[in-house]
N, C-alpha and C positions, 0 to 999 in steps of 0.2 A: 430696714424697711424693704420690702417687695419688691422688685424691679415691675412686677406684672402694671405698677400702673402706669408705667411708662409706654407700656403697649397697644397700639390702636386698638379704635372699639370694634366690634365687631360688624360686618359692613351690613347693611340692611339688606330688604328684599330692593326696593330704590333704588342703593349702589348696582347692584345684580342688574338690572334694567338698564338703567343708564349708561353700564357698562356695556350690555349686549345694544340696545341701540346704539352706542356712542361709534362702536369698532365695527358696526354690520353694517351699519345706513349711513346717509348725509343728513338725515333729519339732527333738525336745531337741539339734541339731548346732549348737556355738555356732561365729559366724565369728571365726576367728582375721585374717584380713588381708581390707583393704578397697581392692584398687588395681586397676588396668587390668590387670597381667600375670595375678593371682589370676582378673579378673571372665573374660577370654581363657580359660582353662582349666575356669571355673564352669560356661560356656555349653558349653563341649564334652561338658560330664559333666551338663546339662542331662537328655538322655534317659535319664539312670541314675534319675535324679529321679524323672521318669516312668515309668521300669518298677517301683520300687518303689511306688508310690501306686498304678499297674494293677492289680499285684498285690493289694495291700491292697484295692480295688474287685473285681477278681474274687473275693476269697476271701470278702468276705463274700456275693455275690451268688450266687455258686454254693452258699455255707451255706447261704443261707433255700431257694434253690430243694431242692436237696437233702431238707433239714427239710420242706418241704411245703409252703412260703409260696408260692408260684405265681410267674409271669415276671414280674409286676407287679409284683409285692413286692421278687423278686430285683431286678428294672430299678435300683427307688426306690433301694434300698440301695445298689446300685452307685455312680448319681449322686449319692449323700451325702457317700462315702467322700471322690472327690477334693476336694469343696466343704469336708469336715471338715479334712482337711488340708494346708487353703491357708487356711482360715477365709474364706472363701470370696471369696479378694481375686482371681482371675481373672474370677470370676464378677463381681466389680463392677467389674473393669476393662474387662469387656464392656459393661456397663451404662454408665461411662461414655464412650467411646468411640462405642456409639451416640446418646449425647447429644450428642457434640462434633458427630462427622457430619451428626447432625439438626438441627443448628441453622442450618447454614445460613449461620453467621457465620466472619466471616476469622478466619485462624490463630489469635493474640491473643485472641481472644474465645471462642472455641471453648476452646482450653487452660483457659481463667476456668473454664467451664461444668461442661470434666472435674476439674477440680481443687478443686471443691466439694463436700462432703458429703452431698448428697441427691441424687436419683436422681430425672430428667425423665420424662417420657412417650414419651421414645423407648425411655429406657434399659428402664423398666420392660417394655414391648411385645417389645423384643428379649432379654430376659432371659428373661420368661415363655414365647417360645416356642421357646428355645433350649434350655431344661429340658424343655419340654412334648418336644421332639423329640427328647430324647437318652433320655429315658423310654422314650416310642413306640418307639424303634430297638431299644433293650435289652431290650424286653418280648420282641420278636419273636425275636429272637435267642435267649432262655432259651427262650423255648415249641419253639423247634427242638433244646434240650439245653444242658445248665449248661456244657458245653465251647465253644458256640460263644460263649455270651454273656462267660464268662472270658475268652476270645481275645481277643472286642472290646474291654473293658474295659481290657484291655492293650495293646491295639494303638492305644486311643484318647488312653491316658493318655502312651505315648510322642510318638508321633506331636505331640499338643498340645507337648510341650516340645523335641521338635526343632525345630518351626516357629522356635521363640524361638533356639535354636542359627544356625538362616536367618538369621536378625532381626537379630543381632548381627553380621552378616559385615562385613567392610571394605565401606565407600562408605555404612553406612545411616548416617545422621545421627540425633544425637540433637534432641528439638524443646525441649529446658529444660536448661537448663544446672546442673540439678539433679538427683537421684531416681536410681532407678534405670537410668532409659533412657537417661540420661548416664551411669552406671557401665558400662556392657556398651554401648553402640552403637561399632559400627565396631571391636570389639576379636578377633576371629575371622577368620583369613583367608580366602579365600573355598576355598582347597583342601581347608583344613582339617575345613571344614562341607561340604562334596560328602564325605570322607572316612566323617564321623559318619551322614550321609544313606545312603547306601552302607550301611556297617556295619548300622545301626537297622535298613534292610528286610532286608537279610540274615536278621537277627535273626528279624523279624516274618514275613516269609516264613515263614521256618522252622517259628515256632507256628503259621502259617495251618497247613501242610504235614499238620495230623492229618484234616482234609477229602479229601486226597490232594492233584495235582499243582492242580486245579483250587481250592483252597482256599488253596492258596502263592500261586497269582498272584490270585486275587480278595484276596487282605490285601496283596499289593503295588499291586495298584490303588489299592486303599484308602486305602492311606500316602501313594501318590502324590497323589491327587486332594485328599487332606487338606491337604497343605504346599502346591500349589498356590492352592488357595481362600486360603488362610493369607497367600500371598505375592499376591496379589489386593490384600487386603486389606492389608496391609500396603506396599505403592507405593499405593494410594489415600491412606492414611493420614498419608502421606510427602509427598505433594503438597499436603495440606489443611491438615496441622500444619506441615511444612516438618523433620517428623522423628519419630522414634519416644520414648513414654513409659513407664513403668511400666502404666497403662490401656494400650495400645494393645497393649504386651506381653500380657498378660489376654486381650486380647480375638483375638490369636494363636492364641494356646492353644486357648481355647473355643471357634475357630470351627474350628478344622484339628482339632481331637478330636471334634467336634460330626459333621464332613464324613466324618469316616474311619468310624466306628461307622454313621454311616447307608446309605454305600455300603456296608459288610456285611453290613446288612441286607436291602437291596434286591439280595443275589445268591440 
């Protein structure tokens, strides 16, 4: 007889979600299956991840602005929303990440550094002004209208978890043979992620599109310049670790969400 039926089924579109919520958010999605074909599907449904945490950032950002709290206030709330519901582990995988980089020591040791509980002088410097700046960006954007700064918040939140869709493509190595970034590296084909990229601006386009024609392509720049910075950083990361981790993942997110909202700003 066949060994094949001994084989799990194949995971659904459900698993794939569950999966991508389960490892993205704090949201109550429990993961039903933990393997390579599941994590392949998670990553592609990654950006869905991120438009629902946008969302939840614009709506309250646009509330307080609305209610009378000002762009600052809107901004604050905005960048809480996605840090609340991550519990703010991007945010410390940026932190560690520019620890491993600033240190300055081989792969090995670097890894030690991220992979420790407390947070260096680099981490700290690049965390503080990676919040200070997505503040700044977001204020500007609500003082021009609760719709621009909703857009971005949106445009940002996906955008950061495409990147990680990138991240995952066949050829990126993972750098521990552990964690997360060995669950998802190399599990995404690479057509499959130019598919989802595609799609995503489509998407965002589209919401820039209330600005008119010139509001479409300024939020497709946007995305673009985003996932690039992203994938920068990412082949840096790749050279230094000798592969990708759960930090490094984080710190993906946070800098291609960080890059896209600021180019909005500055159009």
């Amino acid at each position: 007889m066949s060994d094949t039926t001994d084989r799990p089924a194949a995971p659904t579109p459900t698993d794939a979600l569950r999966f991508a919520f389960g490892t993205l958010t704090v949201l109550p999605v429990p993961l039903t299956r933990w393997d390579r074909e599941t994590a392949r599907g998670g990553m592609l449904c990654a950006p869905l991840a991120g438009l629902v945490v946008g969302l939840c950032a614009a709506a309250l950002g646009a509330g307080l602005l609305l209610l009378g709290g000002g762009p600052l206030l809107a901004a604050v709330g905005t960048v809480a929303v996605p840090a609340a519901l991550t519990r703010g582990l991007h945010l410390d995988g940026l932190a560690d990440t520019a620890d491993g980089l600033g240190s300055g020591k081989p792969a090995d040791d670097a890894l030690r550094i991220m992979k420790q509980s407390d947070i260096g002088p680099f981490g700290v410097i690049v965390l503080l002004l990676a919040l200070l700046a997505q503040v700044a960006a977001l204020h500007e954007l609500y003082a021009a209208g609760w719709a621009s700064g909703a857009a971005a918040a949106v445009a940002g939140a996906v955008t950061a978890r495409l990147a990680l869709t990138l991240a995952s493509r066949t050829g990126v190595p993972a750098a521990r043979p552990e964690g997360l970034g060995a669950a998802v590296a190399g599990t995404v084909p690479v057509r499959r992620a130019a598919v989802a990229v595609l799609a995503a601006l489509a998407v965002l386009a589209g919401l820039g599109a209330y600005g008119g024609a010139y509001g479409a392509l300024h939020t497709a720049v946007a995305v673009l310049l985003g996932l690039a910075a992203g994938e920068v950083l990412l082949r840096h990361c790749v050279r230094r670790f000798g592969g990708v981790t759960g930090d490094v993942f984080g710190g993906l997110a946070e800098t291609a969400g960080l890059v896209t909202i600021v180019v909005l700003a500055l159009g």
